[in-house]
N, CA, C and O atoms as a printed pandas DataFrame, in Angstrom:
     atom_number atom_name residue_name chain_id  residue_number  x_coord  y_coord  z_coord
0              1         N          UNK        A               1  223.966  292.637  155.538
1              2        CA          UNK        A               1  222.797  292.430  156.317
2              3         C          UNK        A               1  222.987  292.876  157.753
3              4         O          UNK        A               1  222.124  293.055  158.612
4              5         N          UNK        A               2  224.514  293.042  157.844
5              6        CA          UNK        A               2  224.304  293.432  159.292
6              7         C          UNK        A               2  223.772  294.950  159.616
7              8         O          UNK        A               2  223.218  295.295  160.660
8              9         N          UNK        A               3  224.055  295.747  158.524
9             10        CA          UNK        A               3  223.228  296.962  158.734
10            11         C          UNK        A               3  221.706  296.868  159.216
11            12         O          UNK        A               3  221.269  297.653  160.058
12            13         N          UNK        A               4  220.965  295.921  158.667
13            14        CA          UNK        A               4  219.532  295.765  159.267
14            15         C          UNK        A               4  219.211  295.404  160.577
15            16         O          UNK        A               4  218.127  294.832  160.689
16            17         N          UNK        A               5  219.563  295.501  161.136
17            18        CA          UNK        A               5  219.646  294.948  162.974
18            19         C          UNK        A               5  218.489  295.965  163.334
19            20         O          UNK        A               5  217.898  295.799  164.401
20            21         N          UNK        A               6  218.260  296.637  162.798
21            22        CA          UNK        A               6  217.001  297.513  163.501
22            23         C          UNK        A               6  215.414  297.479  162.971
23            24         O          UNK        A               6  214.611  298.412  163.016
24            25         N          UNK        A               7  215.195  296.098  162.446
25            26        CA          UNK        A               7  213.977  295.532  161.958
26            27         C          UNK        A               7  213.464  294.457  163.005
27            28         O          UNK        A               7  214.010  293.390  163.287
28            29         N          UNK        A               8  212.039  295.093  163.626
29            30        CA          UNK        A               8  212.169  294.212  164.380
30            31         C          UNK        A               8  211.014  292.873  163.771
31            32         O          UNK        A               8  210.552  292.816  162.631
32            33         N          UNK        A               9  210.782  292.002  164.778
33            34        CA          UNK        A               9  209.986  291.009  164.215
34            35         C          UNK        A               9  208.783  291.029  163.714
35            36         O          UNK        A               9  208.751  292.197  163.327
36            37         N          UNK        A              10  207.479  290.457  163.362
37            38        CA          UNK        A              10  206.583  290.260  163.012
38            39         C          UNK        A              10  205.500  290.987  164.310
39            40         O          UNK        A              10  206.058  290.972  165.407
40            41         N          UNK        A              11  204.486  291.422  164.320
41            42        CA          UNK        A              11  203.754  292.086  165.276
42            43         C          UNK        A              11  202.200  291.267  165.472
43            44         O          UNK        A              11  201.773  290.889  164.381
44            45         N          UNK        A              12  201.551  291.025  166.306
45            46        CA          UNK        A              12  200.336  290.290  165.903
46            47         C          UNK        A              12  199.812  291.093  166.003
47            48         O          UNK        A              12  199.988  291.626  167.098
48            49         N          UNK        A              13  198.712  291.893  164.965
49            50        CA          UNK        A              13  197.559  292.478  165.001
50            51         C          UNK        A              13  196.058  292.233  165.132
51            52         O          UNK        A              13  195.557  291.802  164.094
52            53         N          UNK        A              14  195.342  292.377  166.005
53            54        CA          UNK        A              14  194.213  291.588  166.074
54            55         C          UNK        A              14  192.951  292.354  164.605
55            56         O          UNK        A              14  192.482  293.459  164.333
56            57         N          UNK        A              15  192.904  291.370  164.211
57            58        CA          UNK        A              15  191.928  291.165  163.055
58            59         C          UNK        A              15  190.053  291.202  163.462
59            60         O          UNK        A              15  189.289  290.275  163.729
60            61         N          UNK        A              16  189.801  292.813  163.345
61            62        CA          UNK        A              16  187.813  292.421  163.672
62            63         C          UNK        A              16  187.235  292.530  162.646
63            64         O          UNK        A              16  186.051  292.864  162.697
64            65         N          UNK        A              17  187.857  292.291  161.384
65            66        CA          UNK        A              17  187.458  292.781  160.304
66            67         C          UNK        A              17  186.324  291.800  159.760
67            68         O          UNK        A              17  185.544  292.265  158.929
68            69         N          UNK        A              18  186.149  290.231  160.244
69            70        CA          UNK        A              18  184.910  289.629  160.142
70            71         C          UNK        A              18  183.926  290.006  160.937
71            72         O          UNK        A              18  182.811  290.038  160.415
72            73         N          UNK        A              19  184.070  290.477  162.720
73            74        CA          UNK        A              19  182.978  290.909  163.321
74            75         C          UNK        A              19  182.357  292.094  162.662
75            76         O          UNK        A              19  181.151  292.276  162.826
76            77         N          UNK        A              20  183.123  292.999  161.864
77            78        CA          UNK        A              20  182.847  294.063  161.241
78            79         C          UNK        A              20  181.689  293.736  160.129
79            80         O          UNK        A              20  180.716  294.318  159.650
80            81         N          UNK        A              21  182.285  292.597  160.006
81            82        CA          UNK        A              21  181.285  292.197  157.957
82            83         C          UNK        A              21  179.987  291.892  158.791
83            84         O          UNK        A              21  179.012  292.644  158.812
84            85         N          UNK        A              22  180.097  290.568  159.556
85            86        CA          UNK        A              22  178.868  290.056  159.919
86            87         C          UNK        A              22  178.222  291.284  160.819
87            88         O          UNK        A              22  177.006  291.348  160.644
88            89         N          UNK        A              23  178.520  291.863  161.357
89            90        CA          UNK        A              23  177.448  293.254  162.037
90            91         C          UNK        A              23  176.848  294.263  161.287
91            92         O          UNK        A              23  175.832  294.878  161.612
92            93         N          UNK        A              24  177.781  294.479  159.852
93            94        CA          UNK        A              24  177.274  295.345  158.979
94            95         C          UNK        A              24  175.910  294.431  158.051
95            96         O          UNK        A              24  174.825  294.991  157.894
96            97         N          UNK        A              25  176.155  293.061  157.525
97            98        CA          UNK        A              25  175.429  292.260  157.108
98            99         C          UNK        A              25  173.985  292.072  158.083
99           100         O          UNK        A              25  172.846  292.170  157.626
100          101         N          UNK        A              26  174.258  291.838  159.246
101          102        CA          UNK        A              26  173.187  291.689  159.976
102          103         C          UNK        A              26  171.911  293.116  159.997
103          104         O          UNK        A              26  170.683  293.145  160.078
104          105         N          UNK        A              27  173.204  294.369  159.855
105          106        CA          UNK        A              27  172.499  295.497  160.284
106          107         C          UNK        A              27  171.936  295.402  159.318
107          108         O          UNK        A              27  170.715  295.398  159.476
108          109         N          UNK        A              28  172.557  295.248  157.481
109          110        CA          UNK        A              28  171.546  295.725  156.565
110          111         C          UNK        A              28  170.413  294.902  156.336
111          112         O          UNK        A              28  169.378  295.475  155.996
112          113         N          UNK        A              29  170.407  292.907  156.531
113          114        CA          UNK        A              29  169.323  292.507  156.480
114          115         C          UNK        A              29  167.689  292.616  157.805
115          116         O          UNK        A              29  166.528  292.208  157.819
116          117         N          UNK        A              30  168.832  293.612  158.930
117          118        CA          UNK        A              30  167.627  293.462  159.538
118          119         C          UNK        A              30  167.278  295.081  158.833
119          120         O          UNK        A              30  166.055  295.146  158.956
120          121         N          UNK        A              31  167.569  295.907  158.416
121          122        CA          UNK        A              31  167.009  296.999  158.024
122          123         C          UNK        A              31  166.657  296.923  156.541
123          124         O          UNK        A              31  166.370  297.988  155.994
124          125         N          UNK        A              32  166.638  295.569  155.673
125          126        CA          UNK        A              32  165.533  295.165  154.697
126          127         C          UNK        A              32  164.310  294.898  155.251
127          128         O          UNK        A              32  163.302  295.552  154.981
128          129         N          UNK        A              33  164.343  293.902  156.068
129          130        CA          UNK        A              33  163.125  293.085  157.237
130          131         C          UNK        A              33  162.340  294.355  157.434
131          132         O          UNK        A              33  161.234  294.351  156.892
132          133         N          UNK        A              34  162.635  295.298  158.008
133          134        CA          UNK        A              34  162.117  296.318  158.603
134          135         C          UNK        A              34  161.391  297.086  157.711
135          136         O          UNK        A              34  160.191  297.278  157.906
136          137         N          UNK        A              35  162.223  297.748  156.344
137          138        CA          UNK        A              35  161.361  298.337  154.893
138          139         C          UNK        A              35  160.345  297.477  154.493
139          140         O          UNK        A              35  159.276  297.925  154.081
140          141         N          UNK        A              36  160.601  296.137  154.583
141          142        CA          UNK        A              36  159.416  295.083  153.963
142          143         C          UNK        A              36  158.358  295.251  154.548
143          144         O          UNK        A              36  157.219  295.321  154.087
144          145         N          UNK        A              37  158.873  295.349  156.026
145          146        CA          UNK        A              37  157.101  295.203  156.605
146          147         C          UNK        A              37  156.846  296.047  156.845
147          148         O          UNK        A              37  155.686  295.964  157.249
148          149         N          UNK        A              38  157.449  297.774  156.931
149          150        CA          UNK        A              38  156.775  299.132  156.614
150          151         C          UNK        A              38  156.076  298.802  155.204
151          152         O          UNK        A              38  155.077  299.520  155.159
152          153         N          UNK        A              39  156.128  298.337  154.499
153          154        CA          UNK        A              39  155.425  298.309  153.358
154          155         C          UNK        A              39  154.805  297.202  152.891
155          156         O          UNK        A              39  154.552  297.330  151.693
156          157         N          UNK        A              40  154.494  296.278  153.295
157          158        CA          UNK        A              40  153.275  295.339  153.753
158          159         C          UNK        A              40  152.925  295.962  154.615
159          160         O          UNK        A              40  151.777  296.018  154.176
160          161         N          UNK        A              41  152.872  296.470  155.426
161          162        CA          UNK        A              41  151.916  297.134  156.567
162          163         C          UNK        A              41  150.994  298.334  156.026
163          164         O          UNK        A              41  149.892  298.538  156.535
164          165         N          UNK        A              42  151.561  299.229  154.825
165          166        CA          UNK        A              42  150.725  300.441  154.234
166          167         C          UNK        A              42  150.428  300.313  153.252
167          168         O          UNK        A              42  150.219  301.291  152.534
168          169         N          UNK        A              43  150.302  299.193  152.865
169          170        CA          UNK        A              43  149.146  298.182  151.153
170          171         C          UNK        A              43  148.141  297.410  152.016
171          172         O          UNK        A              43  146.999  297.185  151.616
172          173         N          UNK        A              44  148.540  297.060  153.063
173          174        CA          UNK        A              44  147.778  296.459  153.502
174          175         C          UNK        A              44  146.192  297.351  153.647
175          176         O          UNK        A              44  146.208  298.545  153.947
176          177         N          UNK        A              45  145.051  296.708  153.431
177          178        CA          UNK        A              45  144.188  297.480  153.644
178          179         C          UNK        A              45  143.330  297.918  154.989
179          180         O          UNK        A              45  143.213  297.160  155.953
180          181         N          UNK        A              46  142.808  299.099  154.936
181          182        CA          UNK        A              46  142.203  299.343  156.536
182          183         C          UNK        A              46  141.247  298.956  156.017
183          184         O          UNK        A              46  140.735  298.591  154.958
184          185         N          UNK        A              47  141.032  299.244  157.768
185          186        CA          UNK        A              47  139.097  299.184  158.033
186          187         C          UNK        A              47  138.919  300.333  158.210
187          188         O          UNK        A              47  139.597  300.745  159.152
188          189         N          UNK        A              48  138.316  301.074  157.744
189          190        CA          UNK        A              48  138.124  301.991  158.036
190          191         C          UNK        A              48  136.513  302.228  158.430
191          192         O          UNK        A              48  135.612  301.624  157.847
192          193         N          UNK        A              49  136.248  303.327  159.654
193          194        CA          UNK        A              49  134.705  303.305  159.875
194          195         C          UNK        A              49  134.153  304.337  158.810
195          196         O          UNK        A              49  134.551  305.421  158.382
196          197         N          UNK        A              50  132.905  303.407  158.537
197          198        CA          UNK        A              50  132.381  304.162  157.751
198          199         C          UNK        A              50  131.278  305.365  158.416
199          200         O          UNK        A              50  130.310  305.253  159.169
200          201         N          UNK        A              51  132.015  306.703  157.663
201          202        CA          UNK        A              51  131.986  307.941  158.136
202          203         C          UNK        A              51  130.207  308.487  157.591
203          204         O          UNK        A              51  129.780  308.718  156.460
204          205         N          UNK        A              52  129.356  308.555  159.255
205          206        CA          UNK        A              52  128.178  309.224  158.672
206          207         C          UNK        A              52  127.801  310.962  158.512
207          208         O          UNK        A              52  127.897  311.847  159.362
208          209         N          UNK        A              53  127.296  311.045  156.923
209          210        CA          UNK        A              53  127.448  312.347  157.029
210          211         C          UNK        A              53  126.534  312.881  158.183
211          212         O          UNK        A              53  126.204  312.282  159.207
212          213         N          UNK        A              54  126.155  314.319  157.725
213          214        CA          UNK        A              54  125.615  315.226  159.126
214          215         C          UNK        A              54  123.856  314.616  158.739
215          216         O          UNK        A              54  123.009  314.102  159.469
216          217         N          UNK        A              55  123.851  315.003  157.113
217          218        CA          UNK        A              55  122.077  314.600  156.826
218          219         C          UNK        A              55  121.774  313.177  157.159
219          220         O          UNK        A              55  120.683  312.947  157.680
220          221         N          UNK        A              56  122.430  312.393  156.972
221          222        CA          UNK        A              56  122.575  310.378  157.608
222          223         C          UNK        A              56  121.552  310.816  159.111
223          224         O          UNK        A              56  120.375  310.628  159.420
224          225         N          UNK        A              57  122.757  311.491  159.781
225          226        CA          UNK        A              57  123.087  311.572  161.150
226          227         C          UNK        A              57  121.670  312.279  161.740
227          228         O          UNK        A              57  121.119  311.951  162.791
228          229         N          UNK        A              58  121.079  313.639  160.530
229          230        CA          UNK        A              58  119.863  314.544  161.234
230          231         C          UNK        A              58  118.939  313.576  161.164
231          232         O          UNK        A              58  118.265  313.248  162.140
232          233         N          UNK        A              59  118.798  312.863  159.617
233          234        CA          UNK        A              59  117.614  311.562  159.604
234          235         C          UNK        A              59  117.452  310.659  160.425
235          236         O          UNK        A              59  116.363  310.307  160.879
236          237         N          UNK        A              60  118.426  310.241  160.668
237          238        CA          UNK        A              60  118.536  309.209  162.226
238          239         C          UNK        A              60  117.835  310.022  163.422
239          240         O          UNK        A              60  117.578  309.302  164.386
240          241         N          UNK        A              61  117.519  311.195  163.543
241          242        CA          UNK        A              61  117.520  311.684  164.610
242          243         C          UNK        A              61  116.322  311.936  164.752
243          244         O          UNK        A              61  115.675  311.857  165.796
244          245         N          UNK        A              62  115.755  312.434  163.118
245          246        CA          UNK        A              62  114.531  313.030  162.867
246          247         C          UNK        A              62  113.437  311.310  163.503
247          248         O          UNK        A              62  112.497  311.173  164.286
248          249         N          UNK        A              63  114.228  310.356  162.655
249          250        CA          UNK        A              63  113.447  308.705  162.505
250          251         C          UNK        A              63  113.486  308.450  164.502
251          252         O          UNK        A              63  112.760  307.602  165.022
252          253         N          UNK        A              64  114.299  309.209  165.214
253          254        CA          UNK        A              64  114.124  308.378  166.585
254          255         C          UNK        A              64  113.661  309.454  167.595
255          256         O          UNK        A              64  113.826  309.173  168.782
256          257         N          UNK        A              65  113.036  310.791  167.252
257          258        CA          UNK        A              65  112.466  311.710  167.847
258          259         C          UNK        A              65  110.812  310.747  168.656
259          260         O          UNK        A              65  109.937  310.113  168.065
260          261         N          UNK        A              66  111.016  311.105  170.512
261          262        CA          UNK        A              66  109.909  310.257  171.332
262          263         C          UNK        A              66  108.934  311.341  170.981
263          264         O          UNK        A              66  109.165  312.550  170.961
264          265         N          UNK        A              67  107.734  310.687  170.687
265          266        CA          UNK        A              67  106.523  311.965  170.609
266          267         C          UNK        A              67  105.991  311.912  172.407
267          268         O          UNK        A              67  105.036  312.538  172.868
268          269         N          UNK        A              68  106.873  311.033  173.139
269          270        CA          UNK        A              68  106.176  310.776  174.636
270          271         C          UNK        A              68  106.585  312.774  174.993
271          272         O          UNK        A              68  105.848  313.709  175.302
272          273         N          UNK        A              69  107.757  312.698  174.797
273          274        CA          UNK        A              69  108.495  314.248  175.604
274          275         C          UNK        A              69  107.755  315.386  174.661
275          276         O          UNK        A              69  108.176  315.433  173.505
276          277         N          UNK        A              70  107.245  315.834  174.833
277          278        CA          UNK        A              70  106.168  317.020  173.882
278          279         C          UNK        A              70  107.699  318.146  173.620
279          280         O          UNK        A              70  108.118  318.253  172.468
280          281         N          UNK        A              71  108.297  318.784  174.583
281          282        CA          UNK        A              71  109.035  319.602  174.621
282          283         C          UNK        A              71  110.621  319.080  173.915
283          284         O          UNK        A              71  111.308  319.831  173.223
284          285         N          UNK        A              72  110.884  318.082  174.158
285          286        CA          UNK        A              72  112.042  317.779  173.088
286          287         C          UNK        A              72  111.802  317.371  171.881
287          288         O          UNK        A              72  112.663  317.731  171.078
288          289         N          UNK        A              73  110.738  316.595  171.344
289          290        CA          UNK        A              73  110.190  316.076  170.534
290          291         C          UNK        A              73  110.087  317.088  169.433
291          292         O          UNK        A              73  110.218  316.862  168.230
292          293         N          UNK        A              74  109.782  318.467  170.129
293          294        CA          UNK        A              74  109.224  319.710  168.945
294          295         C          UNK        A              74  110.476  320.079  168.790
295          296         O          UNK        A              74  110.889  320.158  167.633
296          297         N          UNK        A              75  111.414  320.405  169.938
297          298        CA          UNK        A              75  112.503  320.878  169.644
298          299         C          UNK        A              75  113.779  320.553  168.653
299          300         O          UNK        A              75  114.602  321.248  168.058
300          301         N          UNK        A              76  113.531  319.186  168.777
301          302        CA          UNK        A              76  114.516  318.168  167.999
302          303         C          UNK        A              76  113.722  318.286  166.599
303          304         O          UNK        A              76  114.425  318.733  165.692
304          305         N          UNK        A              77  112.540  318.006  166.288
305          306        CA          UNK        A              77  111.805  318.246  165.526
306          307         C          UNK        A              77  112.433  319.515  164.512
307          308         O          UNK        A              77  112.876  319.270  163.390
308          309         N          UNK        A              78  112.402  320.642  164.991
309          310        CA          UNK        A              78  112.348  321.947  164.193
310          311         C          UNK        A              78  113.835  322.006  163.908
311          312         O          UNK        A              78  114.167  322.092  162.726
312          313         N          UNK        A              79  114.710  321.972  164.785
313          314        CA          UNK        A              79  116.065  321.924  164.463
314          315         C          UNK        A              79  116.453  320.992  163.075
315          316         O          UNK        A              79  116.569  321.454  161.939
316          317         N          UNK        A              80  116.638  319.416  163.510
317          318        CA          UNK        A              80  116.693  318.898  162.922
318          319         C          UNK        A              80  115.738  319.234  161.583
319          320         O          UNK        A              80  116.634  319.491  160.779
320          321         N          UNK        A              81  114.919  319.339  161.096
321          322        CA          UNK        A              81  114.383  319.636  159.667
322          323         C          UNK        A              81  114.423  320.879  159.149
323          324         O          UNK        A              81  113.834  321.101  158.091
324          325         N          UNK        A              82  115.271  322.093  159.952
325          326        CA          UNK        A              82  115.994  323.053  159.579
326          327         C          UNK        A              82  117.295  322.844  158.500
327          328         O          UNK        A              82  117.669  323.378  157.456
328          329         N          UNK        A              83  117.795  321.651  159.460
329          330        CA          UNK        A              83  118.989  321.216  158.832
330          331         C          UNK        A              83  119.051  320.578  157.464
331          332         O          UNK        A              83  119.883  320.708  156.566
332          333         N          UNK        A              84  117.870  319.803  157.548
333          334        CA          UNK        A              84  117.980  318.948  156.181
334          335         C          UNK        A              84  117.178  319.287  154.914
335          336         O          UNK        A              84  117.487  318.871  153.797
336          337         N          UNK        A              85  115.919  320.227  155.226
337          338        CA          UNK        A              85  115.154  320.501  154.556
338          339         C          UNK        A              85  114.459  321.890  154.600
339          340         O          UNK        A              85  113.230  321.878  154.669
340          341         N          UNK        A              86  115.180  323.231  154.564
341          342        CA          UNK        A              86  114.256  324.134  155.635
342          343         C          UNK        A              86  113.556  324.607  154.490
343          344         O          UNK        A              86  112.800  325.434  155.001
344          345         N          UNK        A              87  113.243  324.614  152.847
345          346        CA          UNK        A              87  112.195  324.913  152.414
346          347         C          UNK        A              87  110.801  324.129  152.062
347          348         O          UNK        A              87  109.722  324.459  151.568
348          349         N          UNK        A              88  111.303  323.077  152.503
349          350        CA          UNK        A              88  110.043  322.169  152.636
350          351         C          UNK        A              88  108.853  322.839  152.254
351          352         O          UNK        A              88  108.986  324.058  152.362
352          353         N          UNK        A              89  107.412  322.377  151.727
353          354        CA          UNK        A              89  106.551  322.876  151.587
354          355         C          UNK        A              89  105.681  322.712  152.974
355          356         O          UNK        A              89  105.761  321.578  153.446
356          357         N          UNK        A              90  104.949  323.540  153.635
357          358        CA          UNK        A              90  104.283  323.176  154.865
358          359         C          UNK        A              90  105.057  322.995  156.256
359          360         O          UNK        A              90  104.591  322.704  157.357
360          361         N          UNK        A              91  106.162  323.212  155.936
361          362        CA          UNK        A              91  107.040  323.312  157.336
362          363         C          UNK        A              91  107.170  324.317  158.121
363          364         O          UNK        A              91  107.276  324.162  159.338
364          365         N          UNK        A              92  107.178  325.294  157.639
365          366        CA          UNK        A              92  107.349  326.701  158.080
366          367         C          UNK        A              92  106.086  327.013  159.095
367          368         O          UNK        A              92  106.205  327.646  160.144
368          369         N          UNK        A              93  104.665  326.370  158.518
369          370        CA          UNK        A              93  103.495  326.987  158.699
370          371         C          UNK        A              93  103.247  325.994  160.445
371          372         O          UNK        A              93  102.718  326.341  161.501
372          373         N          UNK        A              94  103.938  324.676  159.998
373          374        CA          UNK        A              94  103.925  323.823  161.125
374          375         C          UNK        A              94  104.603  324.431  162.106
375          376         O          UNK        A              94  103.997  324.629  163.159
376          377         N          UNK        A              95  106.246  324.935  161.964
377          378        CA          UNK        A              95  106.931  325.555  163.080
378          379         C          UNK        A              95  106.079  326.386  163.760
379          380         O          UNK        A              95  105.837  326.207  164.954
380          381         N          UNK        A              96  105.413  327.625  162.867
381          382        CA          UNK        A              96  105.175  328.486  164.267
382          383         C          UNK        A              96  103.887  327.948  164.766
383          384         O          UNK        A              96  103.521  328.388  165.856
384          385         N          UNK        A              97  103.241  327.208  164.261
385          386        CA          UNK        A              97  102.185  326.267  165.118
386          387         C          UNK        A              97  102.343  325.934  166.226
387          388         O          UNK        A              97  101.496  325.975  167.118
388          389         N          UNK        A              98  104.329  325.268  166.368
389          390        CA          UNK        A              98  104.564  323.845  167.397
390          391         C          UNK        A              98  105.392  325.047  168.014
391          392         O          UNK        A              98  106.427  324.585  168.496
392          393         N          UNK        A              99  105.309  326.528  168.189
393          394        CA          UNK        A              99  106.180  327.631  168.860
394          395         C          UNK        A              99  105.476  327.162  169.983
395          396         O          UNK        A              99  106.099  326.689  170.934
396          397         N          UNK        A             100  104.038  327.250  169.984
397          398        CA          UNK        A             100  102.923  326.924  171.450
398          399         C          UNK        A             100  103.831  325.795  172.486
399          400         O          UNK        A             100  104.022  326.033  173.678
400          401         N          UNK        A             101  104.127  325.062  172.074
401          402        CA          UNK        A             101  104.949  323.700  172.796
402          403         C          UNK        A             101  106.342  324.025  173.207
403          404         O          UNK        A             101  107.124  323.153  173.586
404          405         N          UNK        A             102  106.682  325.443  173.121
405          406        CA          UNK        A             102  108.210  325.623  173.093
406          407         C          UNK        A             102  108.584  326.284  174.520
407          408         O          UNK        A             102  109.211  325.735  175.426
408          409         N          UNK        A             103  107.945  327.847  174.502
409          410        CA          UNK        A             103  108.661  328.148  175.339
410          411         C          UNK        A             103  107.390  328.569  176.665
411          412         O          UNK        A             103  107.117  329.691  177.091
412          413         N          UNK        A             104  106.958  327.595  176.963
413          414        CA          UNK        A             104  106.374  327.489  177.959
414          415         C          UNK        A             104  107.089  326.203  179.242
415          416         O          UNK        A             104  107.627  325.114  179.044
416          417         N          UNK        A             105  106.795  326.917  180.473
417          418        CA          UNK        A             105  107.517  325.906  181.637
418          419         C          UNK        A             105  106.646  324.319  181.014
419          420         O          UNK        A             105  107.123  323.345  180.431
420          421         N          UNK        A             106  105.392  324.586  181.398
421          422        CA          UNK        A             106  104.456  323.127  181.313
422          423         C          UNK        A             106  103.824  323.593  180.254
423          424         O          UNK        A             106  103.296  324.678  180.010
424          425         N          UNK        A             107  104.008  322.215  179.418
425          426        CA          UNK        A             107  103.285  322.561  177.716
426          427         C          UNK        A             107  102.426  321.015  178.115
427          428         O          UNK        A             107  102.716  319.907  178.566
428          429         N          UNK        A             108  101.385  321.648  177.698
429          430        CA          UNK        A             108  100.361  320.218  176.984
430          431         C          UNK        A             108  100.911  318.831  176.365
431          432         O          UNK        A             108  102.092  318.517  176.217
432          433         N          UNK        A             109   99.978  318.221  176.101
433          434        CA          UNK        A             109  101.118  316.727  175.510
434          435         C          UNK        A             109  100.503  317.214  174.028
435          436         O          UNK        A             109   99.662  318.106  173.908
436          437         N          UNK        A             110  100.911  316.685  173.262
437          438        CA          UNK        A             110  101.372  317.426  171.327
438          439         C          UNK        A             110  100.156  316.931  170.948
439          440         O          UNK        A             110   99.770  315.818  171.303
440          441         N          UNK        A             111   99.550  317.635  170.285
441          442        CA          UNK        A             111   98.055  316.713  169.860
442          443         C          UNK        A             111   98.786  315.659  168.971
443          444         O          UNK        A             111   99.943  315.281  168.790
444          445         N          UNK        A             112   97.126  315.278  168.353
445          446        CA          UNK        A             112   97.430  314.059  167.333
446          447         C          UNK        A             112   97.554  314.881  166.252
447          448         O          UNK        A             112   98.485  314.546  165.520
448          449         N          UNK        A             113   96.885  315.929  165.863
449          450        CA          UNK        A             113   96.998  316.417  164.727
450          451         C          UNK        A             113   98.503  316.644  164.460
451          452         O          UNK        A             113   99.187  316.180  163.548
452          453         N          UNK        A             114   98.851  317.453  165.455
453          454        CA          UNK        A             114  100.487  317.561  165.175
454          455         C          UNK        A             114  101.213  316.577  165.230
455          456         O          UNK        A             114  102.088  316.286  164.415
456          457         N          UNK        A             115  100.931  316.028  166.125
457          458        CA          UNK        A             115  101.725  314.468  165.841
458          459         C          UNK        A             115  101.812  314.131  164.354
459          460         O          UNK        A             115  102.871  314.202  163.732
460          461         N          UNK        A             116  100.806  313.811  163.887
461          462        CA          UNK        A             116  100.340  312.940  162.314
462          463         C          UNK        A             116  101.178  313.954  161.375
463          464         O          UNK        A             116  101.944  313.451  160.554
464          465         N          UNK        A             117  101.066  315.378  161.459
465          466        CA          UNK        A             117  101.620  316.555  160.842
466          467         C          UNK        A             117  103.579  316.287  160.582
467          468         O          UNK        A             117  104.269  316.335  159.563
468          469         N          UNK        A             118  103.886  316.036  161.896
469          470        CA          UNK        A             118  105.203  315.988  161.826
470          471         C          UNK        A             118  105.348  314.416  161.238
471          472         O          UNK        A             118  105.970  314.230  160.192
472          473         N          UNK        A             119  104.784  313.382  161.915
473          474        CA          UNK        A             119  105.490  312.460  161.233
474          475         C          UNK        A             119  105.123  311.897  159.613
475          476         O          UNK        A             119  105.394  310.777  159.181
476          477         N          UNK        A             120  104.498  312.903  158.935
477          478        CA          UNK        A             120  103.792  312.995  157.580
478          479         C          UNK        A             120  105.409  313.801  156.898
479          480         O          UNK        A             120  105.916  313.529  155.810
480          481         N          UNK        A             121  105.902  314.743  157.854
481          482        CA          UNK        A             121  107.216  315.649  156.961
482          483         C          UNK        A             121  108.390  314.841  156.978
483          484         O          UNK        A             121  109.254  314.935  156.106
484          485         N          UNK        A             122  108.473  313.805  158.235
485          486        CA          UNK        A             122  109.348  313.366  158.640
486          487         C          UNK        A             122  109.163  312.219  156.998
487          488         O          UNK        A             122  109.717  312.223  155.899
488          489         N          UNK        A             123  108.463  311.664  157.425
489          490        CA          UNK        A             123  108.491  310.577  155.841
490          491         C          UNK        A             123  108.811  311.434  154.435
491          492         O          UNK        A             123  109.297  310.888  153.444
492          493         N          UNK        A             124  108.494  312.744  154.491
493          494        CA          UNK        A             124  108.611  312.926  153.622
494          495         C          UNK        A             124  110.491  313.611  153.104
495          496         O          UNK        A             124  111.289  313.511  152.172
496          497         N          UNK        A             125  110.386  314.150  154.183
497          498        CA          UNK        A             125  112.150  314.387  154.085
498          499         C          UNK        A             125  112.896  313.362  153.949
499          500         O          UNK        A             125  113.742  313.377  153.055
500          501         N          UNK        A             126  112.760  312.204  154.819
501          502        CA          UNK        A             126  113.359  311.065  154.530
502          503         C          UNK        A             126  113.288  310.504  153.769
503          504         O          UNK        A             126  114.399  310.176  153.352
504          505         N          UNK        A             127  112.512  310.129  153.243
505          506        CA          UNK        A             127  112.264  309.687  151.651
506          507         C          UNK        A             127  112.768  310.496  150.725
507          508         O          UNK        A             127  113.580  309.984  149.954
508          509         N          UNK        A             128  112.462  311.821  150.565
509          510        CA          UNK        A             128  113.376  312.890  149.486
510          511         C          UNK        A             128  114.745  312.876  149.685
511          512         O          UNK        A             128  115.303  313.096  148.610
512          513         N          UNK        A             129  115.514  312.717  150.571
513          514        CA          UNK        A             129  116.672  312.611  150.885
514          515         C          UNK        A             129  117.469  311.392  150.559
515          516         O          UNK        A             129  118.649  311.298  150.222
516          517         N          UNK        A             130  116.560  310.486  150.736
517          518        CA          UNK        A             130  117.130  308.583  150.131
518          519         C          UNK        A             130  117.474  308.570  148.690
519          520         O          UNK        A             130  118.443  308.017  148.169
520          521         N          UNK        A             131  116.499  309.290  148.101
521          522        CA          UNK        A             131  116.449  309.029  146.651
522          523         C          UNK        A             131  117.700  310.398  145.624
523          524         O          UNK        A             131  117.797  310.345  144.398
C-alpha cells in the first residue's frame, strides 16, 4: 500500500443537478400552460361582424336617399339602381328623364311625378332583391 501515496482524498463536487430537474420541470409545465391556452383560445368562438354585402349596402342607400337634395337624390338614385338592378323594366326610360336634374348648376326641386316614379322602383328593387 505504500506504493499508493499518490491518491489523493475525496473532492467535494457541487451537485445542480436538482436545480437542473426543477427548471427543466417548471419550463415544460409552464410550456403545457401555454399550448392549453393557445388552444382554448382558437375553439373558442368569435364574434365576428356580420359582413354586409355590396347589394345589403346599395339597398340601404337606395331606402335612405333625401328627396329634399334634388341633385344628390337623382344622383344616388341612378348609381345606386345601376348597381343592383340595371335591367329593370322602366328604369332606363326614368334615367334619361332625371338627366334634366343632373348636370345643371341650379336644378329645380324633383317633381312629384318623379318623386312617386323613383320611389315606386325603389320598392320594387327592394322587394325583388329580399325575396
Amino acid at each position: 500500500m505504500e506504493e499508493l501515496k499518490d491518491i489523493k482524498g475525496l473532492v467535494d463536487v457541487p451537485d445542480d443537478s436538482l436545480m437542473h430537474l426543477l427548471l427543466s420541470l417548471g419550463g415544460g409545465v409552464l410550456l403545457i400552460v401555454l399550448l392549453l391556452g393557445l388552444l382554448w383560445w382558437r375553439r373558442k368562438p368569435k364574434r365576428r361582424r356580420q359582413r354586409i354585402s355590396p347589394q345589403e349596402r346599395a339597398k340601404a342607400q337606395l331606402q335612405a336617399i333625401d328627396f329634399a337634395d334634388t341633385k344628390e337624390s337623382v344622383y344616388a338614385f341612378s348609381e345606386t339602381t345601376q348597381q343592383l338592378n340595371p335591367h329593370h323594366q322602366g328604369l332606363q326610360e326614368l334615367l334619361k328623364e332625371l338627366e334634366q336634374y343632373k348636370y345643371q348648376r341650379e336644378v329645380p326641386r324633383l317633381s312629384e311625378e318623379h318623386k312617386a316614379s323613383m320611389k315606386k322602383i325603389i320598392k320594387e328593387i327592394t322587394n325583388a332583391n329580399e325575396s
